[in-house]
N, C-alpha and C positions, 0 to 999 in steps of 0.2 A: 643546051643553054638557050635554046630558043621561043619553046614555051611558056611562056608567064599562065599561072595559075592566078586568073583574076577573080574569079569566085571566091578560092582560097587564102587570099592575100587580102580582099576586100573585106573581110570579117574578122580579120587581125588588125588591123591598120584605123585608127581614128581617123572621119573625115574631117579636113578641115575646111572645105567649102572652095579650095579654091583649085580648079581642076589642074592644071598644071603642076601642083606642091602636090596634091594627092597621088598624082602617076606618079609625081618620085618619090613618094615615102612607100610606094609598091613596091617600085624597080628594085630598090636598094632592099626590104624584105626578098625579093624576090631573088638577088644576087644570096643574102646572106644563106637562103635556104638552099642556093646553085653551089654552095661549098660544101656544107654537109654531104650532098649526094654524090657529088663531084668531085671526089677526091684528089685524080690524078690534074684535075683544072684549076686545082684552087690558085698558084700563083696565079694563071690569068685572070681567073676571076677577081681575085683580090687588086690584082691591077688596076682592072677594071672599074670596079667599087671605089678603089683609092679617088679617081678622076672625079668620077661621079656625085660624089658625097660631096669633095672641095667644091664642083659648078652646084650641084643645089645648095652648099650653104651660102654660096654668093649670089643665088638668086633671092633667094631666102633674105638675107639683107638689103640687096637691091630693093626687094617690094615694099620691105620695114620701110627704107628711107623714103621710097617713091610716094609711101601711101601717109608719109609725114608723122610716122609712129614718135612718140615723145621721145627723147635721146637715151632715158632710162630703159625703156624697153627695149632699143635698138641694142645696147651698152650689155643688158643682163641677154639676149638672146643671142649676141655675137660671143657673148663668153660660153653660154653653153657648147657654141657650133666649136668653139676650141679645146672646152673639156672632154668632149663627145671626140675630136680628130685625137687628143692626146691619148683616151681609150684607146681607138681605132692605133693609131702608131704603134703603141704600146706592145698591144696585144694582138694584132693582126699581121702586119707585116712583116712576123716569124716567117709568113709562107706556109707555115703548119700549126694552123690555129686549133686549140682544145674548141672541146664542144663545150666546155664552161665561158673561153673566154669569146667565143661566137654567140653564145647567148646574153652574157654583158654586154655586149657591143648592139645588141639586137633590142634589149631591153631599157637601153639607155637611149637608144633611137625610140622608141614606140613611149618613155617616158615625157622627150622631148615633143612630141607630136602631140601630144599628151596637155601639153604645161605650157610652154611656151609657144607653139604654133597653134592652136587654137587660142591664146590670148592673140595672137597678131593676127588669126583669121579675123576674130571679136571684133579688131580696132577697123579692119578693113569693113565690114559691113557695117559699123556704127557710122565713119564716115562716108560713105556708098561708095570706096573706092575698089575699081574692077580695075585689073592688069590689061593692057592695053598689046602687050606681044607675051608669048612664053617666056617666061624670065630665063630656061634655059638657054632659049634662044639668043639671048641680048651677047652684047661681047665688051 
């Protein structure tokens, strides 16, 4: 669990410009592919993922609000970050997730990275706002 394939992960993964959202839309591929292979880890892994996803979709909105994104896009990307955990709940927190519903979940990630975080990369660069700490980081 300790290797990240970053080459491999980089070429799956839409940039979205903002180096901090882009390590975590790696990590979190990067756990989702540490299940497949890792079978006997998956509950830790999925623990682990569980945490992870909740801190980046609060930074995730953290930066929406910081960077003064209009309340409609905060409103439709805060819903997604709930559809995306109700997938996740759904379907993952069996502890013994199909290879179907690890790829829904994976698919629905790489959708949202997709759609809605590169609109809110968009709003950040149109208004020349740069994150000032790791939104990880923040508490």
């Amino acid at each position: 669990m300790d290797q990240r394939p970053e080459a491999e992960s980089s070429r799956r993964v839409p940039i979205v410009g903002v180096k901090e959202i882009d390590d975590d839309h790696r990590e979190i591929l990067f756990f989702l592919a540490q299940i497949k292979t890792n079978k006997e880890n998956t509950p830790k892994i999925l623990d682990v993922l569980s945490t992870f996803v909740q801190k980046h979709f609060a930074a995730e909105e953290r930066l929406l609000r910081d960077a003064c994104c209009p309340k409609p896009m905060v409103d439709s990307h805060s819903r997604d970050h709930a559809r995306i955990q109700d997938l996740f709940v759904d379907g993952l927190v069996c502890q013994a997730p199909t290879c179907e519903q690890l790829d829904a979940f994976r698919v629905a990630i790489l959708d949202h990275i997709g759609s809605f975080d590169m609109v809110m990369a968009e709003w950040c660069r149109m208004v020349q706002f740069v994150p000032k700490e790791s939104p990880q980081t923040e508490s």
